[in-house]
ROFIBA-522870 format. One line per 4 residues: number of its first residue (from 1); their letters; for each residue x, y, z of C-alpha. Coordinates in Angstrom, 1 decimal, decimal comma. Example, Ala and Ser with C-alpha at 12.3 -4.5 7.8 and 13.67 -1.06 7.14 Angstrom:
<atoms>
1 = AS = 12,3:-4,5:7,8  13,7:-1,1:7,1
</atoms>
This chain:
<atoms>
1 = XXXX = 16,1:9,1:87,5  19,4:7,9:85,5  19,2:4,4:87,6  16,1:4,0:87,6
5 = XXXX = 16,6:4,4:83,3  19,2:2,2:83,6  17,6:-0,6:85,2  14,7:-0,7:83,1
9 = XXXX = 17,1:-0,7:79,8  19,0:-3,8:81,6  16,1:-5,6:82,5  13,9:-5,1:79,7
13 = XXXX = 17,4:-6,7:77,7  17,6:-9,6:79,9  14,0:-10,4:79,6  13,7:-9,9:76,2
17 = XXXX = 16,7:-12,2:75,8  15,0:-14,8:77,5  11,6:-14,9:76,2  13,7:-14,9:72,7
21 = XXXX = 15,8:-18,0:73,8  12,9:-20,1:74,7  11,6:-20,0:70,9  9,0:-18,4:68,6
25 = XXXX = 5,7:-20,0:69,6  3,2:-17,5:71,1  1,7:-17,3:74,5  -1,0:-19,7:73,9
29 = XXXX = 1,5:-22,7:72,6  3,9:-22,4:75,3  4,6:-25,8:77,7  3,6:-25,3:80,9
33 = XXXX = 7,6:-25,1:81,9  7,8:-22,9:79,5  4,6:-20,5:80,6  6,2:-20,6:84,3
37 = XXXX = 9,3:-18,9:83,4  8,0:-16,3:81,4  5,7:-15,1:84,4  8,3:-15,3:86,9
41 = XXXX = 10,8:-13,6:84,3  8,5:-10,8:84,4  8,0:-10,8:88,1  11,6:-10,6:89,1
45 = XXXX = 12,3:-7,9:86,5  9,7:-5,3:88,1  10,9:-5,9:91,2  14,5:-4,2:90,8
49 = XXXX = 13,2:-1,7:88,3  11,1:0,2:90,6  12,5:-0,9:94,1  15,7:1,0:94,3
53 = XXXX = 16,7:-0,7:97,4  17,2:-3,9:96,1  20,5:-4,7:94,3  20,1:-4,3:90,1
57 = XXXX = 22,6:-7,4:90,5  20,2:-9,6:92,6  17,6:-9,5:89,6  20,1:-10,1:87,1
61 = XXXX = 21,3:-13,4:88,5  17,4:-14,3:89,2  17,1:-14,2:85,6  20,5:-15,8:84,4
65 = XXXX = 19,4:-19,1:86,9  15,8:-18,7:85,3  17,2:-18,6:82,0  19,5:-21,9:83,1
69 = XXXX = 16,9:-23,8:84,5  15,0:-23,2:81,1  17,8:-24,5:79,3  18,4:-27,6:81,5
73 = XXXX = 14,5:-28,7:81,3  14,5:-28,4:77,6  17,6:-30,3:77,2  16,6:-32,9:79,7
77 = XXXX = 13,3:-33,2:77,4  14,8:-33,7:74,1  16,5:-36,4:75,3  14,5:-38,0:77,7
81 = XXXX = 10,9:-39,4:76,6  10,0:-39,8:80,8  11,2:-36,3:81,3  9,1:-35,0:78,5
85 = XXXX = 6,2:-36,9:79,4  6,2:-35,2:83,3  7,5:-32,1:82,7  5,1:-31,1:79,5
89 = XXXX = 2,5:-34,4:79,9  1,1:-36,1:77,1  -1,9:-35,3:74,1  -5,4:-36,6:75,5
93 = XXXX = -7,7:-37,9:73,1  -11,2:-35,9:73,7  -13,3:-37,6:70,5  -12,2:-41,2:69,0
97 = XXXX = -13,9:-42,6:66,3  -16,3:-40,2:66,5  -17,3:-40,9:70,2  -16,7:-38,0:72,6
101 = XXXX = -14,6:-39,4:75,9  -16,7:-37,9:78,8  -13,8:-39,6:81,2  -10,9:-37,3:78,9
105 = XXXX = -13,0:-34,2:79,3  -13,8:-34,6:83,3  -10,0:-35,2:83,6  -9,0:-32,2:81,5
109 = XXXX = -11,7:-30,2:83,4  -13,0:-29,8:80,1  -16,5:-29,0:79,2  -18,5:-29,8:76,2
113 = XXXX = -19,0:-25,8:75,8  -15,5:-25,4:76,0  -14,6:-28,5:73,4  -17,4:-27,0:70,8
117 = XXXX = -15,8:-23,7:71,1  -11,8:-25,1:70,3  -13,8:-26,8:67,7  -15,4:-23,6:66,0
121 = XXXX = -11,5:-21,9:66,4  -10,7:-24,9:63,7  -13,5:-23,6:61,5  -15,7:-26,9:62,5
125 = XXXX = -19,5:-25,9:63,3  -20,6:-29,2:63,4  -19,2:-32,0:65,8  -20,5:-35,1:63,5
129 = XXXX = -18,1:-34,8:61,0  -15,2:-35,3:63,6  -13,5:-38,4:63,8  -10,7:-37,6:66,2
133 = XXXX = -9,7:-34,8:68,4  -6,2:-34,6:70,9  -5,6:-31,8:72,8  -2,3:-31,4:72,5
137 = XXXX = 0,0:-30,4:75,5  0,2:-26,5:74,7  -3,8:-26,7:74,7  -4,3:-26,6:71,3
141 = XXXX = -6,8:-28,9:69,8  -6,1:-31,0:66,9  -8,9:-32,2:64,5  -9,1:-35,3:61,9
145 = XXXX = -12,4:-35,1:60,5  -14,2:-38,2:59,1  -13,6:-39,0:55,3  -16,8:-38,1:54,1
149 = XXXX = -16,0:-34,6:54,8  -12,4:-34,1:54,5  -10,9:-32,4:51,8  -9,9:-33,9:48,7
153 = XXXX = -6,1:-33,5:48,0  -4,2:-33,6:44,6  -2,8:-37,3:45,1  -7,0:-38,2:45,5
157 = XXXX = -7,8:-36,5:41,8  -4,9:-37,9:40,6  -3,3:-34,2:39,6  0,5:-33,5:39,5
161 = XXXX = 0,3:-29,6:39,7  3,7:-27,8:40,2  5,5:-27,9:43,7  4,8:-23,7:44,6
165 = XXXX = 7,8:-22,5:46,4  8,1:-20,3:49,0  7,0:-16,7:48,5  9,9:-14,1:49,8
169 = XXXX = 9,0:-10,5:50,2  11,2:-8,6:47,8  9,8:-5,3:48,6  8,4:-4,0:52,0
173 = XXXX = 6,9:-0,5:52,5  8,8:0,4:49,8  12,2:-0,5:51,0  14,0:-3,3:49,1
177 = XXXX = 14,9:-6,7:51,2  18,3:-7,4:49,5  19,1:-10,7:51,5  15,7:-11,8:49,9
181 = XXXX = 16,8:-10,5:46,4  19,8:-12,2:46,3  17,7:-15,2:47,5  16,0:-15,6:44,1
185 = XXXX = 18,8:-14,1:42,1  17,3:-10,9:41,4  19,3:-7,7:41,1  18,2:-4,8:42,2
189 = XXXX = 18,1:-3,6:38,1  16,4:-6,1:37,0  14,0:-5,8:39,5  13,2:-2,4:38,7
193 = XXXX = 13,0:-3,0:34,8  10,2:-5,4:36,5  8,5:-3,3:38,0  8,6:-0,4:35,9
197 = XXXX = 7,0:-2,4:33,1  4,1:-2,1:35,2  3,5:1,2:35,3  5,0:1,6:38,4
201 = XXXX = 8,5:3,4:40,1  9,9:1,4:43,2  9,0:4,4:45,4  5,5:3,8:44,4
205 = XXXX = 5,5:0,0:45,8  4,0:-0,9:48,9  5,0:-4,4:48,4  5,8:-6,8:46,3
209 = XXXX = 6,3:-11,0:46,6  8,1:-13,6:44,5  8,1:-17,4:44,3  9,7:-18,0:41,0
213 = XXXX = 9,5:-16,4:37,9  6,6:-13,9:38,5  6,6:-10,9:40,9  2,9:-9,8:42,7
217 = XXXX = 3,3:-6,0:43,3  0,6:-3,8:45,3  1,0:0,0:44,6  0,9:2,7:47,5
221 = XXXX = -2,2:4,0:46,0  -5,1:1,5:47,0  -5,1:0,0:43,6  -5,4:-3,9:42,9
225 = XXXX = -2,1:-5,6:42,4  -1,1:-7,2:39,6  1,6:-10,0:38,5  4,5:-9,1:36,6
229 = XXX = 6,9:-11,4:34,8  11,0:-10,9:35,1  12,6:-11,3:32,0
</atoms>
């Protein structure tokens, strides 16, 4: 029982180790190299973990030359465009101009169903107001939509609002994020002067966000939030 512990701990390390190594993107944006791996990662570590006949070692290397192939291929496409383009392929251009490419979808074993429905994932109901749409090599589809309907930005209304900056969480759950604190120059005093000018104790937080001089703070109790200024 002990090894068999064991060799789930191990594994379940290595694994993790190597799905952390190959990035932050989720499932559905992996490469195809990248989606390969991650299967057969899997695979290899379930076989040692409940086969106690075969050598913990054997599944460890497995991995290790998985995790070095992984490695190699990623290097080899960041600096090779040829590479990149074999290994990972290239963005296939479904609608241009407006004009759906019926040769692009039959290559991409693509449907119109199935282009409608990445469509309605990007909050589009209506196909007209596309101008272009690539599918991307992770199969994500990417939208410009004609200029009738696309949304106006500042620049177009000729506004100069303030840049925002990003929002840091300053309180989580009610536990204080201190790297994220010191981030915005925020002592933990001042903080709670903040916050207690509300109304409120820090206990009594269930979280509360910062990006500049004003604070957002939600209480435990299913109240509204409300901003709060740090003086």
């Amino acid at each position: 029982m002990l090894n068999i512990l064991l060799r789930a701990l191990i594994l379940f390390a290595l694994v993790y180790i190597v799905i952390r190594l190959m990035g932050k993107r989720q499932v559905g944006e992996l490469q195809p190299t990248e989606f390969v791996v991650a299967l057969m990662a899997a695979d290899l570590a379930t076989m040692p973990m409940g086969d106690l006949a075969i050598p913990l070692l054997w599944g460890i290397i497995s991995l290790m030359v998985l995790l070095l192939m992984q490695v190699v291929i990623s290097y080899a496409s960041m600096k090779s465009v040829r590479v990149r383009r074999i290994l990972c392929g290239e963005p296939t251009v479904l609608i241009s101009k407006g004009i759906i490419n019926e040769y692009a979808l039959r290559k991409q074993r693509y449907n119109i169903n199935d282009l409608l429905e990445q469509l309605r994932t990007k909050d589009i109901f209506d196909i007209s107001k596309v101008w272009y749409a690539l599918l991307e090599t992770n199969g994500e589809l990417s939208v410009i939509l004609k200029s009738d309907f696309a949304a106006p930005c500042n620049s177009d209304m000729s506004l100069s609002p303030a840049q925002e900056e990003l929002c840091l969480t300053l309180i989580s759950d009610g536990k204080i994020m201190e790297k994220n604190l010191a981030a915005v120059s925020l002592s933990k005093a001042k903080l709670a002067r903040a916050i207690s000018s509300s109304g409120l104790k820090l206990s009594e937080v269930l979280i509360a966000q910062s990006n500049g001089d004003k604070i957002y703070v939600q209480p435990r109790k299913e109240e509204q939030g409300c901003f709060i200024r740090v003086k």
